[in-house]
C-alpha positions in Angstrom: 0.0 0.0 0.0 2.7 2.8 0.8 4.6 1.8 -2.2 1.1 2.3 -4.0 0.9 5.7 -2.4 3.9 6.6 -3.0 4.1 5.7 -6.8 0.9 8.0 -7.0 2.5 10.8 -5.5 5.0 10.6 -8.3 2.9 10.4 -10.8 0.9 13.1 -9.7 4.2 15.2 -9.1 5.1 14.1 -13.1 1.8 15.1 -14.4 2.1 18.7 -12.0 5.6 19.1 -13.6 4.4 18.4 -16.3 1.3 20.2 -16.7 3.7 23.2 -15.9 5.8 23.0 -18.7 3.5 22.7 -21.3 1.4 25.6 -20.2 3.8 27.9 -19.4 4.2 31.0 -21.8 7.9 31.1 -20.9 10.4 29.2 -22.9 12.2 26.5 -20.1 14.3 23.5 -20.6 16.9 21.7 -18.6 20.1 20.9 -19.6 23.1 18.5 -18.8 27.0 19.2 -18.8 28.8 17.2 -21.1 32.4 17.0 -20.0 35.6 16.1 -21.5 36.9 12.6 -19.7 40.8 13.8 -19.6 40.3 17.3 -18.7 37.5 17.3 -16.9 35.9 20.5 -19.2 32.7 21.2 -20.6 32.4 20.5 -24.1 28.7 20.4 -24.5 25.3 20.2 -23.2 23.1 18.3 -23.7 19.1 18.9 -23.2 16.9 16.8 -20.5 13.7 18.8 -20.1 12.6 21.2 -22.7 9.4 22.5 -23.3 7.1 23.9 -26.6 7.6 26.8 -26.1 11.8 26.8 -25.8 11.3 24.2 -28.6 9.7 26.2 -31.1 13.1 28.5 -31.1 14.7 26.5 -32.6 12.2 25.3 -34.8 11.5 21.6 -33.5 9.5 19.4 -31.1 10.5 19.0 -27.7 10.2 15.3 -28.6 13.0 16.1 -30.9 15.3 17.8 -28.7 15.0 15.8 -25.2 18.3 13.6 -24.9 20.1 15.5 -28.0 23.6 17.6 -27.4 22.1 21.2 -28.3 24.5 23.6 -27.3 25.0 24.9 -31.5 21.2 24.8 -31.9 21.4 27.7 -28.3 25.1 29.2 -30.6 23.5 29.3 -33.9 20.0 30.7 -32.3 21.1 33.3 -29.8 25.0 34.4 -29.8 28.1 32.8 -29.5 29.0 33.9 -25.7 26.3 32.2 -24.2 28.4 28.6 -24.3 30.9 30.5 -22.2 28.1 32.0 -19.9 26.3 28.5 -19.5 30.0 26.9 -18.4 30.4 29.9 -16.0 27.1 29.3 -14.4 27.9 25.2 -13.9 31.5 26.0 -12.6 30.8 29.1 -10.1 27.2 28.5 -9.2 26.2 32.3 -10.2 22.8 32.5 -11.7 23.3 34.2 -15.3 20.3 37.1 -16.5 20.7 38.5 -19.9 18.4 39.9 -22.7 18.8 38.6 -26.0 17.5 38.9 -29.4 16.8 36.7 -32.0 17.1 37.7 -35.9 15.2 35.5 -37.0 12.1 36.3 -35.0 12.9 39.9 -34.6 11.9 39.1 -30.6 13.9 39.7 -27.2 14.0 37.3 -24.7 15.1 37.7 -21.0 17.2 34.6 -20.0 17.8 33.6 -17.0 20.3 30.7 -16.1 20.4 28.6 -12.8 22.8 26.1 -11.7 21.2 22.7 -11.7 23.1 19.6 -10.5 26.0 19.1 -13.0 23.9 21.5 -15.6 21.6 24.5 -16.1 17.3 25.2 -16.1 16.8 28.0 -18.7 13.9 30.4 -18.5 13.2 32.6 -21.6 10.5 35.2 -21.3 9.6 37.1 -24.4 10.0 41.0 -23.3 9.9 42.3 -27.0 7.5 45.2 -25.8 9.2 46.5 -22.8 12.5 45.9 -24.9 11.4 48.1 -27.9 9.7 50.8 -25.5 12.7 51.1 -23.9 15.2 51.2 -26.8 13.2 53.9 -28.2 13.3 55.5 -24.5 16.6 55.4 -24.7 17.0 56.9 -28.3 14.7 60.0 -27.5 17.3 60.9 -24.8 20.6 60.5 -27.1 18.9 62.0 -30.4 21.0 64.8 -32.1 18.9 67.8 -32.4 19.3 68.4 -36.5 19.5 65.4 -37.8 16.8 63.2 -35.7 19.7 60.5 -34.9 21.9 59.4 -32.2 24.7 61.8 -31.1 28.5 61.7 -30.6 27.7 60.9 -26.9 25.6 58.1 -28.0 28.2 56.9 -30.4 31.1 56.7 -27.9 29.1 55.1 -25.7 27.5 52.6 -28.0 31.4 51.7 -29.8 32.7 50.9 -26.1 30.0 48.3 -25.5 30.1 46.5 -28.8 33.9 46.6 -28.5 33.7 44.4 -25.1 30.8 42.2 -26.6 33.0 41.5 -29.5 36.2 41.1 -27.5 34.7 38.6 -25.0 32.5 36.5 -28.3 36.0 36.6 -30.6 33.3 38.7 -32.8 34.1 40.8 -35.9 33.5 44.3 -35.1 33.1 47.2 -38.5 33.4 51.0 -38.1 32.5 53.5 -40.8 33.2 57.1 -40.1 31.8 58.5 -43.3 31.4 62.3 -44.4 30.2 64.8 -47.2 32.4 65.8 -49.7 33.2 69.2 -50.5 30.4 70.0 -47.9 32.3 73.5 -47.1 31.6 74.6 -50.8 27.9 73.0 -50.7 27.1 75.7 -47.5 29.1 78.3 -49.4 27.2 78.0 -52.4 23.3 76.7 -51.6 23.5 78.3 -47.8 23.2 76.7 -44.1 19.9 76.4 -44.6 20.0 74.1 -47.4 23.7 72.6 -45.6 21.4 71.4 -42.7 18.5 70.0 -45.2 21.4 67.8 -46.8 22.4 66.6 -43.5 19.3 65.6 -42.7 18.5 63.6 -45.8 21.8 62.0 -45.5 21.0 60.8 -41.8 17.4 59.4 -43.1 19.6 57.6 -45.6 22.0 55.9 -43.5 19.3 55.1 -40.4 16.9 53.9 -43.2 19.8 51.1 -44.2 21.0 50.9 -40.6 18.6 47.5 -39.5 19.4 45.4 -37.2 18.7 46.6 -33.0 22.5 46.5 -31.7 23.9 48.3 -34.9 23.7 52.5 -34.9 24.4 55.0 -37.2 24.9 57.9 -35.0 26.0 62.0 -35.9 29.8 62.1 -35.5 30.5 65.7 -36.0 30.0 68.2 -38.7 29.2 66.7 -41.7 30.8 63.6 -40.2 28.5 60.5 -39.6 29.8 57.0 -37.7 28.2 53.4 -38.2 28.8 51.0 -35.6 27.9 46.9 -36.7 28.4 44.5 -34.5 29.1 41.0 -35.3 29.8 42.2 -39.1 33.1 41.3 -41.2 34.5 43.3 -44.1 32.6 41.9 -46.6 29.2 42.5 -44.6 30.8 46.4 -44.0 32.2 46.9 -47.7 28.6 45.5 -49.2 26.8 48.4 -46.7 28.9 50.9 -48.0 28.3 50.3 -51.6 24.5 50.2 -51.0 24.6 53.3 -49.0 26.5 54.9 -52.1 23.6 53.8 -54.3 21.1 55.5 -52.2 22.8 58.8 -52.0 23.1 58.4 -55.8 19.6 57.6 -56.1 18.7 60.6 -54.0 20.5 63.2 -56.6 21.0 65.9 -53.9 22.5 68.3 -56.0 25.9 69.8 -55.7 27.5 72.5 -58.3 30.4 73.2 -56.9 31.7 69.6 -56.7 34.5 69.1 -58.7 33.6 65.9 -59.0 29.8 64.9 -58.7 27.0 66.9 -60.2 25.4 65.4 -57.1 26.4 65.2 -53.0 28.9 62.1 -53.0 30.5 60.3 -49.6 33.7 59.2 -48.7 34.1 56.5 -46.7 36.6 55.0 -43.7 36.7 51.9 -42.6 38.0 49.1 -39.9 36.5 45.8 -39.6 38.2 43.1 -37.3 37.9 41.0 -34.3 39.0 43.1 -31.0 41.8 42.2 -28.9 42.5 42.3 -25.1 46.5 44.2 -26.4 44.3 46.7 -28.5 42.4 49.7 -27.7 38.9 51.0 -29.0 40.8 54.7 -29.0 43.2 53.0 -31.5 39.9 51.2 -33.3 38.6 54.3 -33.8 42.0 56.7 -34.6 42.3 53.7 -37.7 38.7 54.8 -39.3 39.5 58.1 -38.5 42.7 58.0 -40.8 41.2 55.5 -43.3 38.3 58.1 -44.5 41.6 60.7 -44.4 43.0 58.2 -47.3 39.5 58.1 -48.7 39.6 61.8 -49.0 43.2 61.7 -50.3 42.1 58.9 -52.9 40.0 61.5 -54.6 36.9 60.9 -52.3 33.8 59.5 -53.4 35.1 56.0 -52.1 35.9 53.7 -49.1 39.9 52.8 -47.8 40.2 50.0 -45.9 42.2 49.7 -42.5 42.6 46.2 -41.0 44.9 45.9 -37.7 43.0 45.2 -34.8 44.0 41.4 -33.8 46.8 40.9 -36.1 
């Protein structure tokens, strides 16, 4: 009889459990550490619990996922530092909370990471309202006042935090410092008036091609802009550029007094490379500073490149 009883108990406890999981509007699953038999080091996880919700991430059944190793499916998903975050959280015991966001979906998540036995529970909670409210919070307060887009402030302090992010994930990092050419004779000929009208159309340009959340195209000075993209290699950077330049040829601002464009033209500097702990993000940025320098020295109306972080 009490083995009866307390069979039932666990069944009910199961079906509780259960019952939880399935309903929950939260994303959770449990997973195991998979560790390397000589070292002793995580390699992997692999998943125990998971449930609909967490499964439909990654675009599967939780049927499908329960018993698998999944830590590339969580990689490929969400961003690379997460495997060192979840192998932080086994080793130390610290519970881990981060937001995320997901490309695909175009969603954030709040994550939060617990120690469990020789692995992790994961909670995801979609917070893709509060998130947006409060990035667009945050861009009212860091807006520059002509052009409707972020400020230098909002630039340094934006080029910092991607510079860690991509330092700790080994993560490419580009940096465009971009700026009118000839803008001096544009104001000179067609007035400030029209100067600040050309500013503006430029900035609608660049935030209009600008996309993803963690990238920003931001008001460097003058006629200078900076765009900041995170997890982006040359290629990625160079193909931006060129697509930029076919806007602002599309948009035939008019220029007379360029030597040589009948319309507004932009040159273009740029340094795309994976951040180092022995480099600096002064020295990141002094490298696009001096590569649209070349650009202007080329003849303008083009992009130089300047590789040298992490070599």
């Amino acid at each position: 009889f009490q083995r009866q009883e307390t069979e039932a108990i666990l069944y009910q406890s199961r079906a509780l459990i259960s019952s939880i999981l399935n309903s929950s509007t939260d994303g959770i699953a449990a997973i195991q550490a998979v560790r390397e038999k000589r070292t002793g080091n995580i390699v992997n996880f692999y998943c125990l619990v998971i449930n609909p919700v967490m499964a439909n991430f990654f675009d599967k059944e939780a049927g499908d996922l329960i018993g698998k190793l999944v830590i590339k499916l969580f990689l490929s998903k969400f961003d690379q530092t997460l495997f060192a975050d979840f192998v932080e959280v086994v080793e130390t015991g610290k519970t881990l909370e981060k937001d995320i966001y997901l490309d695909e979906k175009q969603e954030w998540y709040h994550l939060i990471v617990v120690k469990l036995g020789d692995g992790l529970a994961i909670t995801a909670r979609d917070i893709s309202e509060r998130k947006t409210l409060e990035l667009e919070l945050k861009k009212l307060a860091s807006i520059d006042g002509l052009t409707g887009i972020p400020n230098r402030r909002t630039f340094d302090q934006t080029l910092q935090e991607q510079w860690q992010i991509c330092q700790r994930g080994k993560q490419p990092l580009a940096l465009i410092l971009c700026d009118i050419d000839f803008f001096k004779q544009y104001n000179d000929y067609y007035g400030h008036q029209a100067g600040d009208d050309c500013l503006k159309k430029v900035a609608q340009i660049l935030n209009k091609l600008i996309t993803r959340p963690m990238d920003l195209v931001a008001r460097y000075g003058g006629e200078e802009f900076g765009i900041i993209l995170g997890n982006t290699d040359t290629q990625k950077a160079i193909a931006l550029i060129k697509s930029i330049q076919q806007e602002i040829g599309l948009a035939a601002i008019p220029h007379e007094e360029s030597p040589i464009n009948s319309s507004i033209s932009l040159s273009f500097g740029l340094v795309s490379d994976i951040p180092t702990p022995g480099q600096s993000v002064e020295d990141f940025l002094k490298s696009a500073d001096q590569a649209l320098y070349l650009a202007k020295q080329k003849g303008k109306n083009g992009y130089f490149l300047i590789s040298t972080v992490g070599k």
